[in-house]
C-alpha positions as CSV (number, residue, x, y, z in Angstrom):
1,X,5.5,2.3,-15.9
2,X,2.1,1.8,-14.5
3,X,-1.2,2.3,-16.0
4,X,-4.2,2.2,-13.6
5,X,-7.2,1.8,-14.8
6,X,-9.4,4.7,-15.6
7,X,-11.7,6.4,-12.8
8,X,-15.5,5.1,-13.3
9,X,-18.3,6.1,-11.2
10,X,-19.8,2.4,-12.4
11,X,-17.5,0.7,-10.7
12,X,-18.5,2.3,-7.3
13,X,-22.0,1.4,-8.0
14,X,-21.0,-1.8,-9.0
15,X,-19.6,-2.2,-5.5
16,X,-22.6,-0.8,-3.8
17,X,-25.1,-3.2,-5.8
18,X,-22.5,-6.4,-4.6
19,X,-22.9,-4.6,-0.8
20,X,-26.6,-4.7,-0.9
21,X,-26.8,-8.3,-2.0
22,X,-24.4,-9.7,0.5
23,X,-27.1,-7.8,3.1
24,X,-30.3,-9.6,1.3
25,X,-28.2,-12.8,1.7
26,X,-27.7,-12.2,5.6
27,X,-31.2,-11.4,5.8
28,X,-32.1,-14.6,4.4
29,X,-29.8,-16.7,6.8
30,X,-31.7,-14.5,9.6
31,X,-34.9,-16.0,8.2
32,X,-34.3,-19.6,7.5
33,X,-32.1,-19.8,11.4
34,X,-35.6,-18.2,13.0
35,X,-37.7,-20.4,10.8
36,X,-37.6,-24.5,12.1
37,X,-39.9,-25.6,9.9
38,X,-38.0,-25.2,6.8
39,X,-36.6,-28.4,5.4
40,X,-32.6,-28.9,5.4
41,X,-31.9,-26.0,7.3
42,X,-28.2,-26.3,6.5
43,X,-28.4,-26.0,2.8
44,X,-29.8,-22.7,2.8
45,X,-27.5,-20.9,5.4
46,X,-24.3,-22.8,3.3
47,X,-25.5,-21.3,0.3
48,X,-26.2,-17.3,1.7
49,X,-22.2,-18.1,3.7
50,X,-20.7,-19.1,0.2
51,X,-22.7,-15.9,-1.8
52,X,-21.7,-13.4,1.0
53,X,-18.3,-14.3,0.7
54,X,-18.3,-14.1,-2.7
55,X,-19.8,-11.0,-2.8
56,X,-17.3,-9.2,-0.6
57,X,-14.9,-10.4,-2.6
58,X,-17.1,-8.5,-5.8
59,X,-17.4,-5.4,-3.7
60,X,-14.0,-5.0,-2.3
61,X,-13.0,-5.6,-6.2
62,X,-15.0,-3.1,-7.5
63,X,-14.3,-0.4,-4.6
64,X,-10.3,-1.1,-5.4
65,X,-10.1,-1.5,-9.2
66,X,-9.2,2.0,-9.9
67,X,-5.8,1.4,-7.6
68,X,-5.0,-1.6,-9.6
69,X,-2.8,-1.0,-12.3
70,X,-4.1,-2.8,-15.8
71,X,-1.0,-2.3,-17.8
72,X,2.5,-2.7,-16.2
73,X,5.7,-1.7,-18.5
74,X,9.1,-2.4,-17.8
75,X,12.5,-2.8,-19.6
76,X,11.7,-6.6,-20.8
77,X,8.1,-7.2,-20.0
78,X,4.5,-6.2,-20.4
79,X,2.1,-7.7,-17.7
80,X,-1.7,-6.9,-18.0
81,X,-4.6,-7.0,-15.2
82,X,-7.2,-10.2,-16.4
83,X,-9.2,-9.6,-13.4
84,X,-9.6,-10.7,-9.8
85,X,-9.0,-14.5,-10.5
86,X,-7.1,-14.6,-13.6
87,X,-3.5,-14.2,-12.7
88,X,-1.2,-11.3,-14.8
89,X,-0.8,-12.3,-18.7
90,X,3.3,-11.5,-18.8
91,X,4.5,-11.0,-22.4
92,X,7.8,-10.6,-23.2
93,X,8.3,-7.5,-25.1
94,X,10.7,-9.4,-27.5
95,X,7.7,-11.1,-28.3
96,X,5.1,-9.0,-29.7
97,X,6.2,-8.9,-33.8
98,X,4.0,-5.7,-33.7
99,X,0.8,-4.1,-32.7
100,X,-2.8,-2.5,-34.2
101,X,-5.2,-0.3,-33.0
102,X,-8.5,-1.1,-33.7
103,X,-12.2,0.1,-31.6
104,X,-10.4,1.3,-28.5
105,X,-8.4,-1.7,-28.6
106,X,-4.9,-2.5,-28.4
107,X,-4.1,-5.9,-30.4
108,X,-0.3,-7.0,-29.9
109,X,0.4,-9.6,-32.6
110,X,3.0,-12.2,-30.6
111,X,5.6,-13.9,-33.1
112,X,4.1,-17.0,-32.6
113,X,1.1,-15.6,-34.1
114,X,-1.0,-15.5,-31.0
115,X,-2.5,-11.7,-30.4
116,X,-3.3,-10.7,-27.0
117,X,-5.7,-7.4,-26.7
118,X,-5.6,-4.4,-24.6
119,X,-9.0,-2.4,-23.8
120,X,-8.2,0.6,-24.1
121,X,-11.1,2.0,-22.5
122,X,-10.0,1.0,-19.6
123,X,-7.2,3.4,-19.2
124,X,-7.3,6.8,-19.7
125,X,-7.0,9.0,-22.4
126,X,-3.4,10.1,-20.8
127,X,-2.2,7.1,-20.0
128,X,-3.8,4.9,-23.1
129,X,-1.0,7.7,-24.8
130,X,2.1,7.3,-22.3
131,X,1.1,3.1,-23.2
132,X,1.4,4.1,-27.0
133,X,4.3,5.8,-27.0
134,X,6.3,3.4,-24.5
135,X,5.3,0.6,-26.7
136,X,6.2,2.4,-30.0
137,X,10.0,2.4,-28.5
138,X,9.9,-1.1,-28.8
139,X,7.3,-2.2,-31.5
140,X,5.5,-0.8,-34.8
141,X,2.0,0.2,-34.2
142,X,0.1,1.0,-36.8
């Protein structure tokens, strides 16, 4: 089973906002190549590179988030979405002893004691429900 995450207009805006600073930053490299004046030209036209790569990343993240799936179920293990640089956190659904619900969050207590959350606000209202009930097959939530 997968759980995308929940449809947000922020995260569009988000996107936007990451677009219009990767075009400040080209502006600036337009500037400091037409201006020779300015001291070590190379350090300002490495920096606006490095930010306008990194903020196409941020956009193109934010513009596809909603077609990533946060939560991932299967027969043996739960996987969950840590972001655009974090790889999956895989859990083993033998694992979890049990889980809690507590301010739209999903806490699964491991056996080794070790709890790993779920935001719940990310999904949902739907599927925070089909991720309930698929977990209550296997665990005790309470």
């Amino acid at each position: 089973m997968e759980l995308k995450y929940k449809n947000h207009p922020l995260w569009k805006v988000a996107g936007g906002i990451w677009l219009f600073v990767l075009l400040a930053d080209l502006g600036v490299m337009y500037v400091s190549f037409g201006d020779s004046a300015t001291n070590f030209t190379w350090i300002l036209p490495l920096f606006s590179v490095v930010t306008m790569i990194l903020c196409l990343m941020a956009a193109f993240f934010s513009f596809r988030v909603q077609q990533t799936d946060y939560v991932r179920i299967d027969d043996q293990i739960i996987s969950i979405h840590k972001g655009p640089v974090r790889p999956r956190q895989k859990i083993k659904l033998v694992d979890v002893k049990e889980g809690r619900i507590m301010d739209q969050q999903m806490v699964l207590i491991l056996r080794n004691e070790h709890e790993v959350s779920i935001n719940l606000r990310q999904l949902s209202i739907t599927n925070s429900e089909r991720l309930q009930q698929a977990l209550k097959e296997c665990i005790v939530i309470r």
